[in-house]
LUMGU-604596 format. One record per residue (C-alpha): residue number from 0; x, y, z. Coordinates in Angstrom, 2 decimals, always signed. Example, Ala and Ser with C-alpha at 12.3 -4.5 7.8 and 13.67 -1.06 7.14 Angstrom:
<rec setor="0" x="+12.30" y="-4.50" z="+7.80"/>
<rec setor="1" x="+13.67" y="-1.06" z="+7.14"/>
% end
This chain:
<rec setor="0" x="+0.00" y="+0.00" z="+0.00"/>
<rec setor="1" x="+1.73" y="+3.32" z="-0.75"/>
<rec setor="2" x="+1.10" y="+6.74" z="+0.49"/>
<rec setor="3" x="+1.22" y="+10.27" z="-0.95"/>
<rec setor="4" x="+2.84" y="+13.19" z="+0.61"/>
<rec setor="5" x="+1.37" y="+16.82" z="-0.43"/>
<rec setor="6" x="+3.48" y="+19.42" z="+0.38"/>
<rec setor="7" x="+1.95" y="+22.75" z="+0.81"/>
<rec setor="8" x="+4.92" y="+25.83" z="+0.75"/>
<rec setor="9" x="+3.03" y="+28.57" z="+2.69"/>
<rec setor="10" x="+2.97" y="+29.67" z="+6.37"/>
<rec setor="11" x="+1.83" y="+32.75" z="+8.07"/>
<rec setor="12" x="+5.04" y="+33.03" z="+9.88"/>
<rec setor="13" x="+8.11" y="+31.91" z="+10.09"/>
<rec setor="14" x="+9.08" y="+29.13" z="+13.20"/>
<rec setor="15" x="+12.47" y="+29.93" z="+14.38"/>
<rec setor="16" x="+13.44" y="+26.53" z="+14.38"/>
<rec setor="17" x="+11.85" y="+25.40" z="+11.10"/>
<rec setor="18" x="+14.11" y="+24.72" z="+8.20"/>
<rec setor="19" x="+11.59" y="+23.18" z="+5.94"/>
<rec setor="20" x="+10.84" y="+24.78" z="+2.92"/>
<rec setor="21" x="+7.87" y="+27.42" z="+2.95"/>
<rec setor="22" x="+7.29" y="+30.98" z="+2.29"/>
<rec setor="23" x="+5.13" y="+33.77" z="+4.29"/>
<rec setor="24" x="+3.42" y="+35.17" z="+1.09"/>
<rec setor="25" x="+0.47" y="+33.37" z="-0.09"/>
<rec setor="26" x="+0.96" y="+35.32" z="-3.28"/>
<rec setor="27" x="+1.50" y="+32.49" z="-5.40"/>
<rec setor="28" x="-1.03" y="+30.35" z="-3.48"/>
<rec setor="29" x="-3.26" y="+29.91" z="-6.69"/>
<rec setor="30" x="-0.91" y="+29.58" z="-9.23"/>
<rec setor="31" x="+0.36" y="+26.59" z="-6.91"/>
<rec setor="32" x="-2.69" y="+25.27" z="-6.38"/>
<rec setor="33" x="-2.83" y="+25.12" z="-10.45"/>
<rec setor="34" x="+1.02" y="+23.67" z="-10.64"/>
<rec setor="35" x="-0.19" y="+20.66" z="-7.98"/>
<rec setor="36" x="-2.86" y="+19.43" z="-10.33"/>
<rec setor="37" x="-0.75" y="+19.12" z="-13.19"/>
<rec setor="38" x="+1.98" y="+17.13" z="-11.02"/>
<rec setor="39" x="-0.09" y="+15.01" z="-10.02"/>
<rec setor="40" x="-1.53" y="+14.43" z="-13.31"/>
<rec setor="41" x="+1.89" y="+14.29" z="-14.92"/>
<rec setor="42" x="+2.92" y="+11.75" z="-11.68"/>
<rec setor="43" x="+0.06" y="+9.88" z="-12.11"/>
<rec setor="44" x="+2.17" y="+6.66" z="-12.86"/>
<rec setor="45" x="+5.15" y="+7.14" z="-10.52"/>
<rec setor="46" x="+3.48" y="+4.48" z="-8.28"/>
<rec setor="47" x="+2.73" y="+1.61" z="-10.71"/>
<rec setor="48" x="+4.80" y="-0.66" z="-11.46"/>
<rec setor="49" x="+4.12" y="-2.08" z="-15.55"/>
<rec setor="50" x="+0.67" y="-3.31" z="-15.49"/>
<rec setor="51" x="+0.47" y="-3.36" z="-11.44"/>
<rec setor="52" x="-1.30" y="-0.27" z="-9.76"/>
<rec setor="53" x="-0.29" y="+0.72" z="-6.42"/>
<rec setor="54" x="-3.34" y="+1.52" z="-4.21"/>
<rec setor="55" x="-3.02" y="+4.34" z="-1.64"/>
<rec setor="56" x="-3.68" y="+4.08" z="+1.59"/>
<rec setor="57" x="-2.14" y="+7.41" z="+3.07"/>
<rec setor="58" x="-2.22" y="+10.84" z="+1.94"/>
<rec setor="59" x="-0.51" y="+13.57" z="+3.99"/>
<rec setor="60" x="-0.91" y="+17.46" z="+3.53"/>
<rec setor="61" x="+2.17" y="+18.95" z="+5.29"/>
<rec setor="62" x="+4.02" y="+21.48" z="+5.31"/>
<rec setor="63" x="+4.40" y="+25.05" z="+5.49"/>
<rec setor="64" x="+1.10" y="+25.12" z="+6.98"/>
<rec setor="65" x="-1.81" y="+23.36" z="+4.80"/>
<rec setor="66" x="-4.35" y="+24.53" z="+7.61"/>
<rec setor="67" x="-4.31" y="+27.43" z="+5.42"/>
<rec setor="68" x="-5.51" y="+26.22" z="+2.52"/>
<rec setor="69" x="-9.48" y="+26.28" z="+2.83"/>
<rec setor="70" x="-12.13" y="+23.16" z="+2.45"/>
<rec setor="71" x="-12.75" y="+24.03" z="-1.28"/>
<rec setor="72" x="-8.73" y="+24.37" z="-1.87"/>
<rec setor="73" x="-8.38" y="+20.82" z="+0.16"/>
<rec setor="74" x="-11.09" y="+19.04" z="-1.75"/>
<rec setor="75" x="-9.58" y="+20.74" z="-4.86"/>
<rec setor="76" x="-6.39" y="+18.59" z="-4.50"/>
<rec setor="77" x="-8.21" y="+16.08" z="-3.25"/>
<rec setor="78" x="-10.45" y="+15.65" z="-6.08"/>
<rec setor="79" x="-7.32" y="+15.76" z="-9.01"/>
<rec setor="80" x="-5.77" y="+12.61" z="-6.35"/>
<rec setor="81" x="-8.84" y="+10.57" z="-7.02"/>
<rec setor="82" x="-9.22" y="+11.15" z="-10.53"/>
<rec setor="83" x="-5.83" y="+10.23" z="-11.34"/>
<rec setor="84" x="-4.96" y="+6.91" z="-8.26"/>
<rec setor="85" x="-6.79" y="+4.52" z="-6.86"/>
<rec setor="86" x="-7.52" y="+5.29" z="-3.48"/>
<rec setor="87" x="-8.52" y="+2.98" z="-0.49"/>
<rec setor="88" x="-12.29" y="+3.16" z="+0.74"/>
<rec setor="89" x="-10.78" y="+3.26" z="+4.08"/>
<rec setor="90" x="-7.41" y="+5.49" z="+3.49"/>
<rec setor="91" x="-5.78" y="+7.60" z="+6.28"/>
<rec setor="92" x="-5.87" y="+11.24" z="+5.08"/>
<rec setor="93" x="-4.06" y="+13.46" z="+7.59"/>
<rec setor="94" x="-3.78" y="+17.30" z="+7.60"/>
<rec setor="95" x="-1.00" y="+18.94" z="+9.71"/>
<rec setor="96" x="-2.60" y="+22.03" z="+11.42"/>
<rec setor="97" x="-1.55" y="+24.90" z="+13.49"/>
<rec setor="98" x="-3.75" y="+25.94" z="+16.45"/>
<rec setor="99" x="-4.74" y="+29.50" z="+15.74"/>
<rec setor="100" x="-6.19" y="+27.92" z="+12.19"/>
<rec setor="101" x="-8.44" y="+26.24" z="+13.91"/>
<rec setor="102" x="-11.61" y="+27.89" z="+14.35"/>
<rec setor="103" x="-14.71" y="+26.88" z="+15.03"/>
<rec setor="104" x="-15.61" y="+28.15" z="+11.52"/>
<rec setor="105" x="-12.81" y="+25.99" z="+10.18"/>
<rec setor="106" x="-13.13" y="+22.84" z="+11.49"/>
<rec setor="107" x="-16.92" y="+22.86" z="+10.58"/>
<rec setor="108" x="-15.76" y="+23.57" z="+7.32"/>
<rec setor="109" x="-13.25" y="+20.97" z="+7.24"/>
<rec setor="110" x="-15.95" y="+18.11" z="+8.59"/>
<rec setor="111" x="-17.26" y="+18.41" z="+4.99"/>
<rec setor="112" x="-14.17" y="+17.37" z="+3.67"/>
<rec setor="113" x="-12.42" y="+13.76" z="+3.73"/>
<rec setor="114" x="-9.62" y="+14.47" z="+6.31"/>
<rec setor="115" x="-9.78" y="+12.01" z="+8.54"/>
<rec setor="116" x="-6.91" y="+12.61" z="+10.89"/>
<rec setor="117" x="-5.08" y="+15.61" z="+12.17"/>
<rec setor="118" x="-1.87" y="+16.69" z="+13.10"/>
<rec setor="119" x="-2.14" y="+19.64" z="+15.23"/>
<rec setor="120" x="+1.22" y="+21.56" z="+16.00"/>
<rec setor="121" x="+1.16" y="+22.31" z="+19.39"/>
<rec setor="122" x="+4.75" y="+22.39" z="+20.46"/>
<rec setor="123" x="+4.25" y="+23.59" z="+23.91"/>
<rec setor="124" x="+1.51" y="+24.70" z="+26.47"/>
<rec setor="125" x="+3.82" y="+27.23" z="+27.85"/>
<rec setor="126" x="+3.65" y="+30.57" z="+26.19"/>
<rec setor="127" x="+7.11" y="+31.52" z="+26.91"/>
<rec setor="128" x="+8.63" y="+28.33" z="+24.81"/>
<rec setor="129" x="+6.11" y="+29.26" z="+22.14"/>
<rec setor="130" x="+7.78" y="+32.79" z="+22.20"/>
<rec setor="131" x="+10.88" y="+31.88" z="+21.77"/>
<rec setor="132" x="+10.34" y="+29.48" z="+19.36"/>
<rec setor="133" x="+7.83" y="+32.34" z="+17.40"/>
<rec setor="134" x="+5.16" y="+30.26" z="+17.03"/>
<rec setor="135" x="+1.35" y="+32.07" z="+16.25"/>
<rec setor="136" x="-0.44" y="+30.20" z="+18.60"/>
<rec setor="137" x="-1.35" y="+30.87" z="+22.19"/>
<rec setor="138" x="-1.56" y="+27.92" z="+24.83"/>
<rec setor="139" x="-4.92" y="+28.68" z="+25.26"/>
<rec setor="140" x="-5.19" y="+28.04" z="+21.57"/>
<rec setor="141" x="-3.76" y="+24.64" z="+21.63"/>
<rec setor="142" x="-6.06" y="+23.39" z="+24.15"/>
<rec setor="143" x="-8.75" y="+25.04" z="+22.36"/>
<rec setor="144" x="-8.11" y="+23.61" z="+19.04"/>
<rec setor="145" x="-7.67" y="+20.36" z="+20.18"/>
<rec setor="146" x="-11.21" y="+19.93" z="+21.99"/>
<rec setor="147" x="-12.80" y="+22.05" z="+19.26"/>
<rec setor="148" x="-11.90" y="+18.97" z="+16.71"/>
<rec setor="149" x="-13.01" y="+16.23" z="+18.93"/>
<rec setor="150" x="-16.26" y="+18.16" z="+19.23"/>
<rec setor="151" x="-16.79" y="+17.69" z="+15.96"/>
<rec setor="152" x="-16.38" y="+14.20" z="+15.79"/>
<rec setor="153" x="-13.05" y="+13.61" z="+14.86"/>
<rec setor="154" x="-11.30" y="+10.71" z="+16.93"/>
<rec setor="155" x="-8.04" y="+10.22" z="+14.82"/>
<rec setor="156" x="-5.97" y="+13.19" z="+16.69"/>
<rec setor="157" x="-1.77" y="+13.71" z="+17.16"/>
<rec setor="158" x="-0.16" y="+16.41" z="+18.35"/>
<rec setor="159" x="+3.23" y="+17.67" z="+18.10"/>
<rec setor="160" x="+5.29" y="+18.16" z="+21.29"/>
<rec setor="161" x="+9.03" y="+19.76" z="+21.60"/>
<rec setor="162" x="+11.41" y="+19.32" z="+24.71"/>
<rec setor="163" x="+15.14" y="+20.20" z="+25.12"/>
<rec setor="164" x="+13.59" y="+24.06" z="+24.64"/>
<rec setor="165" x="+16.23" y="+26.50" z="+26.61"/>
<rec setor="166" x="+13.25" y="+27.81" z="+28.65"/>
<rec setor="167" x="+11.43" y="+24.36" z="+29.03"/>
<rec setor="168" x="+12.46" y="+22.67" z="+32.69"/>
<rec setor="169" x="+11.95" y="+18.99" z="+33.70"/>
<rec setor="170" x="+8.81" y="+20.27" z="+35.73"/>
<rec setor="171" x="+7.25" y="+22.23" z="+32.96"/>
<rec setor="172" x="+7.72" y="+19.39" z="+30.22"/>
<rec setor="173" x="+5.86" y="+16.70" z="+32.67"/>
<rec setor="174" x="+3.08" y="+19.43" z="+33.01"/>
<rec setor="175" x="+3.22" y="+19.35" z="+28.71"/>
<rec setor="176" x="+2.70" y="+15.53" z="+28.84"/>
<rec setor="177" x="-0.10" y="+15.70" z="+31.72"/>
<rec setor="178" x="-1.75" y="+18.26" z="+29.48"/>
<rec setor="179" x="-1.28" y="+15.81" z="+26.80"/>
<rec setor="180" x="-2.76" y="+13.30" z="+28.05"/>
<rec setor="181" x="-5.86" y="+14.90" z="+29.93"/>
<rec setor="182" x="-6.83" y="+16.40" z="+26.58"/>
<rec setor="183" x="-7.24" y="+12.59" z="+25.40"/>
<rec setor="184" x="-5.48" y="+12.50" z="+22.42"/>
<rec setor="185" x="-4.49" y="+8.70" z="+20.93"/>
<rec setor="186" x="-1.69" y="+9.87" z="+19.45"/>
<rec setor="187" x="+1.39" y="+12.23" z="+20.23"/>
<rec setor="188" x="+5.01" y="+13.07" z="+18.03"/>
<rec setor="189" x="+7.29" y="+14.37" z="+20.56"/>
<rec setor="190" x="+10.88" y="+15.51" z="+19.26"/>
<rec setor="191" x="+13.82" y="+17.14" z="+20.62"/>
<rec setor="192" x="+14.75" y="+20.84" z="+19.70"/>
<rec setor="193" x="+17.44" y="+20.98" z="+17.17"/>
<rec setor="194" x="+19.32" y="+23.87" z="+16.08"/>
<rec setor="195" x="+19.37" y="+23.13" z="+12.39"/>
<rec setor="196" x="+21.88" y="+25.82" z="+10.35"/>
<rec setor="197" x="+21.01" y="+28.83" z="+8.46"/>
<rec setor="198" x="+17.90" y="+28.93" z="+11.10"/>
<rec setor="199" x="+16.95" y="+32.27" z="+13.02"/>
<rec setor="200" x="+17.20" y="+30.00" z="+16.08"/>
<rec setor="201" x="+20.81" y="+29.10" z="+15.21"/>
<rec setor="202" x="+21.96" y="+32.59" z="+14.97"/>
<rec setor="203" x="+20.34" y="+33.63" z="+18.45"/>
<rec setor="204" x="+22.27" y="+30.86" z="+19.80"/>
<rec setor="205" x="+25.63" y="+31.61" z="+17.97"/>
<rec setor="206" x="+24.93" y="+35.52" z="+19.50"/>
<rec setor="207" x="+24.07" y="+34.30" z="+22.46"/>
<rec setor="208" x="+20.86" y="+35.62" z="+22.91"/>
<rec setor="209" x="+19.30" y="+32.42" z="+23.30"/>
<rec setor="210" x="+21.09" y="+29.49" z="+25.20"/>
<rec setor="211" x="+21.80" y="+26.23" z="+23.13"/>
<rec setor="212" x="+19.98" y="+22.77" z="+23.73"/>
<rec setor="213" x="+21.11" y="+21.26" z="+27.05"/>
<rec setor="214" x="+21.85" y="+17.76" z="+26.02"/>
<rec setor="215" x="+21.73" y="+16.30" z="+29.67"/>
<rec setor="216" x="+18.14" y="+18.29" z="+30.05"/>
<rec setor="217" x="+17.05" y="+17.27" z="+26.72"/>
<rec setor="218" x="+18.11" y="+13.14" z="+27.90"/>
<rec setor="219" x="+16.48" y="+14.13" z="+31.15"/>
<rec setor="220" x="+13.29" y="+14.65" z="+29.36"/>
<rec setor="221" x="+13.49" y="+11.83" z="+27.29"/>
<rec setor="222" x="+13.41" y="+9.55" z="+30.17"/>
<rec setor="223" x="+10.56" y="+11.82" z="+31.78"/>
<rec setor="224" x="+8.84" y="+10.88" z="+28.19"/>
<rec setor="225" x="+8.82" y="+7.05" z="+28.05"/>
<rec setor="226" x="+8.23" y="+6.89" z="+31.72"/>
<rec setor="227" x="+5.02" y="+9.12" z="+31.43"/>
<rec setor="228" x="+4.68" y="+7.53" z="+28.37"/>
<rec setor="229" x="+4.16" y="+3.67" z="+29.66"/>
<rec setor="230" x="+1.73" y="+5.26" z="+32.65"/>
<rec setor="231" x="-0.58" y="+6.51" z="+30.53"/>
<rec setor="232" x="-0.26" y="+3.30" z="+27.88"/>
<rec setor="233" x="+1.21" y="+5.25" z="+24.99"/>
<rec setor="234" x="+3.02" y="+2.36" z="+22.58"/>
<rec setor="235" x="+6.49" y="+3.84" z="+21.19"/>
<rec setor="236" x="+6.47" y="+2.23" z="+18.05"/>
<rec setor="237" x="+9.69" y="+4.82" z="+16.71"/>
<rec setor="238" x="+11.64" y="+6.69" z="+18.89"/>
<rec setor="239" x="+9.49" y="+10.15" z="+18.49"/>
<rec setor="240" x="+6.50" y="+8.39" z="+18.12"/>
<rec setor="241" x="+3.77" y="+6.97" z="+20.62"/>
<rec setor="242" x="+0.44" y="+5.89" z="+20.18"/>
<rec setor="243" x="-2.82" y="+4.09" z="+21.77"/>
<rec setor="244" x="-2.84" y="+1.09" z="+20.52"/>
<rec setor="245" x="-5.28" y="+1.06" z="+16.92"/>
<rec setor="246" x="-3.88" y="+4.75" z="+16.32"/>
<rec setor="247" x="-0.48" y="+3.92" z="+14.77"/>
<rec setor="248" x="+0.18" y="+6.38" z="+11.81"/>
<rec setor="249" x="-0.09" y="+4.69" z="+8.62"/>
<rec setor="250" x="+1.30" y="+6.85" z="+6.71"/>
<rec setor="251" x="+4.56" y="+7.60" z="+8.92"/>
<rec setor="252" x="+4.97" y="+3.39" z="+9.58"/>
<rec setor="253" x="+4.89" y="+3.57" z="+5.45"/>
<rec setor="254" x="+8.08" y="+5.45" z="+5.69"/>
<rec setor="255" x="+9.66" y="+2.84" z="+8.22"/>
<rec setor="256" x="+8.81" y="-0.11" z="+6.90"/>
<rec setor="257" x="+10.05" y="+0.97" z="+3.28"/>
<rec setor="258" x="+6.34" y="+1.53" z="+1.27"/>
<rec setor="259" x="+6.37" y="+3.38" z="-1.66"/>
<rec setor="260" x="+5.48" y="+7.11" z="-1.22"/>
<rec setor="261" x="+4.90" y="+9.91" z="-4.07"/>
<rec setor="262" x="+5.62" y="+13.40" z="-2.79"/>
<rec setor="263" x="+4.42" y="+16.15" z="-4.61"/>
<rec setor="264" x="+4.95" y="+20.21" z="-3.96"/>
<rec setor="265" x="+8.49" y="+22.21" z="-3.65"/>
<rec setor="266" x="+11.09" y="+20.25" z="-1.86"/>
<rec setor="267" x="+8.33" y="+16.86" z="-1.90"/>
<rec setor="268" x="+10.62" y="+13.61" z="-1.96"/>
<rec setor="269" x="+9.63" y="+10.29" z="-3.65"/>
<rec setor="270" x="+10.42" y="+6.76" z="-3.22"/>
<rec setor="271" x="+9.86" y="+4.17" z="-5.54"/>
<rec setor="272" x="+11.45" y="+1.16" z="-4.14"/>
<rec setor="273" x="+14.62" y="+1.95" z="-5.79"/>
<rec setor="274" x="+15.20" y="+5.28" z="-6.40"/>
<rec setor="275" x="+14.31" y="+8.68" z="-4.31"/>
<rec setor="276" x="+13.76" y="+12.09" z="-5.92"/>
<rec setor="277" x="+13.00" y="+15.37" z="-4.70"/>
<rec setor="278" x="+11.48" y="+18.36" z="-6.43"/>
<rec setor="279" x="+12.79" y="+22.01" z="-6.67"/>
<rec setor="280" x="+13.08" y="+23.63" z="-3.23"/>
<rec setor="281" x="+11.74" y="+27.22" z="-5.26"/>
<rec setor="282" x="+7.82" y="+28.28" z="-5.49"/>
<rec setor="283" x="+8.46" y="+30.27" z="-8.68"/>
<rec setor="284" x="+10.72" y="+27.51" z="-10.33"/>
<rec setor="285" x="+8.54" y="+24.64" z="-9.35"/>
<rec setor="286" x="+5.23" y="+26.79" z="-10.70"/>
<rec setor="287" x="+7.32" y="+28.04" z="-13.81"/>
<rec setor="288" x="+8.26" y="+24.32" z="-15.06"/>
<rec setor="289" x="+4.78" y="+22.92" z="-14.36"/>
<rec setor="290" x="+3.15" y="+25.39" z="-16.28"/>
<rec setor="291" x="+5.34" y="+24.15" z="-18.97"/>
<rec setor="292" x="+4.37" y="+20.96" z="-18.18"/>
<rec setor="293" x="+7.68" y="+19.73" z="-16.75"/>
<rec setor="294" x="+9.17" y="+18.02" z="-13.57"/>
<rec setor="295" x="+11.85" y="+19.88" z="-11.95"/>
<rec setor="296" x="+13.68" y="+17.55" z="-9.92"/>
<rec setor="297" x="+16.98" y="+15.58" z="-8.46"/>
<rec setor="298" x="+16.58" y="+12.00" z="-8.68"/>
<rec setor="299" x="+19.22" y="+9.56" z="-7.10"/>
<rec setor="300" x="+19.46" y="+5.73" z="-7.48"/>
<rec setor="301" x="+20.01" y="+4.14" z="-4.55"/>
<rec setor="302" x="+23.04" y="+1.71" z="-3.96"/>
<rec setor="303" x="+22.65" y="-2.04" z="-1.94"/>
<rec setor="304" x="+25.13" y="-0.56" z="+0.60"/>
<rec setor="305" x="+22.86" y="+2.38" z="+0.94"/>
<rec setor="306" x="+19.83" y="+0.92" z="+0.64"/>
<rec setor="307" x="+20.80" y="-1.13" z="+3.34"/>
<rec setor="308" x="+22.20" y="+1.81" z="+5.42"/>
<rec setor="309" x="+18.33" y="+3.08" z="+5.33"/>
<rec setor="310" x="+17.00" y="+0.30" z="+6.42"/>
<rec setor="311" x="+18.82" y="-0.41" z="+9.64"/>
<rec setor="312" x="+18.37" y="+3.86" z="+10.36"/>
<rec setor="313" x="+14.73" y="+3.40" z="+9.93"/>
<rec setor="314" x="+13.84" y="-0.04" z="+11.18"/>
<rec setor="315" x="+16.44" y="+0.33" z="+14.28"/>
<rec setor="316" x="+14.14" y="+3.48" z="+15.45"/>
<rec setor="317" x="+11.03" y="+1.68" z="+15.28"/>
<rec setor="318" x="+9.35" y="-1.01" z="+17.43"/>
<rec setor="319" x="+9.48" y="-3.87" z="+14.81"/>
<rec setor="320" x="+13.53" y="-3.62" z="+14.80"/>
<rec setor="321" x="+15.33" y="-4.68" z="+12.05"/>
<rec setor="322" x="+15.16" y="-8.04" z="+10.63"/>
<rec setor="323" x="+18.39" y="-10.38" z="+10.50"/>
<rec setor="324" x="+15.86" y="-12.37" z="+8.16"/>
<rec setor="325" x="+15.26" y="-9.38" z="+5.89"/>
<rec setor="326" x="+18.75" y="-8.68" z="+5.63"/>
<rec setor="327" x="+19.72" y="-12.13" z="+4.62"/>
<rec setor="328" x="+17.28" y="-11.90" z="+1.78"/>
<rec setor="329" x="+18.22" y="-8.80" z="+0.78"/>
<rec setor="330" x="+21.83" y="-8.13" z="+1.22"/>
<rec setor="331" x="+23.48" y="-11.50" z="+2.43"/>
<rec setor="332" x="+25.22" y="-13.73" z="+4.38"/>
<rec setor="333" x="+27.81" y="-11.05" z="+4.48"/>
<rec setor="334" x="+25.96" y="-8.20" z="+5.09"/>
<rec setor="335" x="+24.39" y="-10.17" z="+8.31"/>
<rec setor="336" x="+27.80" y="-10.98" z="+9.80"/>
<rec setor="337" x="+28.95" y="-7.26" z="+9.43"/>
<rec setor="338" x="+25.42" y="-6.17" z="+11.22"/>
<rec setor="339" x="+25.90" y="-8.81" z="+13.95"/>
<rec setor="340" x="+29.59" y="-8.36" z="+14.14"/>
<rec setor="341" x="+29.62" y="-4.22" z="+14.80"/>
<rec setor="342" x="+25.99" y="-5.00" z="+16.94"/>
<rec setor="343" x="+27.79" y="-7.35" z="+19.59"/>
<rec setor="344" x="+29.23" y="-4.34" z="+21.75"/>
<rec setor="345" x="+26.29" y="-2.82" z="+22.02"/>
<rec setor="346" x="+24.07" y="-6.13" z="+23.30"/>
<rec setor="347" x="+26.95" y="-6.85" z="+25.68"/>
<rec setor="348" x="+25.83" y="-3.12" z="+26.65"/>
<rec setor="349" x="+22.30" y="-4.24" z="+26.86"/>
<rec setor="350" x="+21.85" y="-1.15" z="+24.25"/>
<rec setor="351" x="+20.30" y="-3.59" z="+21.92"/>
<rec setor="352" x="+18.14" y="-6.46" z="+22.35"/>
<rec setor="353" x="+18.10" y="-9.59" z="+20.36"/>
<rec setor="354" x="+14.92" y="-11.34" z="+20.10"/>
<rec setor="355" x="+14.29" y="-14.01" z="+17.59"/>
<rec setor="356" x="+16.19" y="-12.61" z="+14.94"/>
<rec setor="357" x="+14.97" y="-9.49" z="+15.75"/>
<rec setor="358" x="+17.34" y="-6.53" z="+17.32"/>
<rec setor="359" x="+15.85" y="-3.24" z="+19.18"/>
<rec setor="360" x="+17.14" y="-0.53" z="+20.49"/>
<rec setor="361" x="+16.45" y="-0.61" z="+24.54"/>
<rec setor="362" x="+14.97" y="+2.19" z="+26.32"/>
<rec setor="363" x="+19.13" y="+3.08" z="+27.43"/>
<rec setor="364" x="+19.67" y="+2.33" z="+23.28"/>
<rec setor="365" x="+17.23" y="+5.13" z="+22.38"/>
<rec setor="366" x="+19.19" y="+8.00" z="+24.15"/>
<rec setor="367" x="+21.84" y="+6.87" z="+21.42"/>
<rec setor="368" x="+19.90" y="+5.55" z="+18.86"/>
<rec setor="369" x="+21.97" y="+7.89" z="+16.34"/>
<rec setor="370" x="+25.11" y="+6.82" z="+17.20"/>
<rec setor="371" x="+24.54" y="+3.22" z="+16.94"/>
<rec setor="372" x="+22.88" y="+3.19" z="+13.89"/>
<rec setor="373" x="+25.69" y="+5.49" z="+12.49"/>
<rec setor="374" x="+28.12" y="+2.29" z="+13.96"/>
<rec setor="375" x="+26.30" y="+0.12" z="+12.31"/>
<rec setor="376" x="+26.12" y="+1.69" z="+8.70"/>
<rec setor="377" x="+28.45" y="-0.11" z="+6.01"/>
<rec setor="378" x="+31.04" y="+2.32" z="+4.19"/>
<rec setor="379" x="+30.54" y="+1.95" z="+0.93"/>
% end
């Protein structure tokens, strides 16, 4: 079952962590709109394999902000996606939203539509971390949001949650995660703040006007996270990612467990089993080509060394661990003696379990989980 990724370029303003393509002028929000629907018709095929038609079973508008795109514009997109794939009776379709979108108004509006799932952005219910990360919202808007779209009937809920924030202390972030849970929600993403380059938040750091991430603090939290985590029986199926069990994200586990994806907007990447592309990381050149009814992308065939390098990265983070099985029918006898071979310090660490075949990080493996699949990786 494959997914497809929309990704909408527009926000109202600019997160100073964010490096994620997106722009603050909705401008060229039409002519976009118009460039989507002939990618998708021109991509039409990217999923299908001869004769054999990939049915989807996920699509994802992210972002930018696609909360700012209205019903009509959603269904819009929507509407060219069903003309042109096959999509599942019962597919997850997920829209990542930002609080202060979320009006009454707009959620009423968006029960017409077929979003099924929503990712709200909350980040924080402390207004000072929302300050200094310059997000729009309130945390009186978060809360708000939140119960507003489980008023109106929608069960299928995440929210985003950030911790390692300079102004976020052990006592406030287990506050975030009661808050979490009391508003109910059966599914929560919950990353650590990282100052990614050529970000506003990097240069406040580098000037010192805001301290860097406290990597003790930010462990600290993680810990507070998977304990609060198992109390309030939250499965961590990845590393950032915990869930009531029958909530799993379909269209993130996609990405795990190596589906096929089609990602279409600026800076959208694909996978086809093979290969990965990504388009044009430019609103005007992506528009410009499309209206001359051309692609504009980077496409890069993937080596076995590296397409074995992304599977132990992706199935190492997630609860199903990565396969000694799958790598033997993929890659090896070879490739499973190197795996096991630069894996052994790390069990004898009891960073790494090994369960029928099976290896997972531990809870103690997780605070590392970089650096051992890093270890692991083959050098090509």
């Amino acid at each position: 079952m494959a997914g497809i990724y929309i990704h909408i370029p527009f926000c109202k303003q600019a997160c100073n962590y964010c490096d994620f393509h997106f722009s603050t002028s909705l401008k060229n929000k039409e002519a976009f709109l118009s460039s989507l629907k002939i990618e998708i018709e021109l991509q039409k095929k990217y999923l299908s394999k001869e004769e054999e038609t990939s049915k989807i079973s996920t699509i994802y508008f992210g972002g930018g902000t696609p909360s700012l795109l209205s019903a009509a514009e959603l269904m819009r997109v929507f509407d060219t996606l069903d003309k042109n794939f096959e999509i599942d009776n019962n597919a997850e379709i997920t829209l990542e939203a930002n609080p202060d979108d979320l009006t009454k108004q707009k959620i009423k509006e968006l029960k017409s539509t077929v979003i099924n799932r929503f990712s709200i952005g909350i980040q924080s219910f402390y207004d000072a971390d929302l300050k200094l990360m310059n997000r729009a919202h309130s945390s009186q808007e978060a809360i708000s949001a939140v119960k507003g779209v489980q008023d109106a009937g929608f069960e299928n809920i995440t929210i985003d949650l950030i911790y390692g924030i300079p102004t976020l202390t052990n006592h406030n972030w287990r506050n975030n995660l009661q808050n979490a849970f009391l508003l109910d929600v059966k599914h929560i993403s919950a990353y650590c703040l990282t100052v990614e380059p050529k970000t506003v938040l990097a240069h406040q750091v580098k000037t010192g006007k805001i301290k860097n991430v406290d990597e003790q603090q930010s462990a600290e939290q993680f810990e507070i996270m998977i304990e609060g985590m198992k109390q309030n029986k939250f499965i961590q199926y990845e590393i950032s990612n915990f869930c009531k069990d029958g909530f799993f994200s379909k269209h993130n586990s996609n990405y795990w467990l190596k589906e096929k994806y089609l990602g279409l907007g600026p800076s959208a990447h694909s996978f086809d089993g093979e290969n990965r592309q990504w388009n044009v990381s430019n609103n005007a050149l992506y528009i410009s080509s499309l209206e001359k009814g051309q692609l504009n992308f980077e496409k890069e065939e993937l080596t076995e060394v590296q397409r074995y390098n992304e599977y132990v990265m992706t199935s190492l983070r997630t609860m199903w661990g990565v396969s000694l099985d799958y790598i033997q029918q993929n890659y090896g006898s070879a490739y499973v003696n190197y795996f096991l071979e630069e894996a052994k310090k790390y069990m004898i660490s009891e960073d790494v379990l090994n369960d029928e075949n099976k290896l997972y990080l531990t809870d103690k493996g997780k605070l590392i989980a970089d650096k051992i699949a890093s270890d692991l990786f083959k050098i090509e």
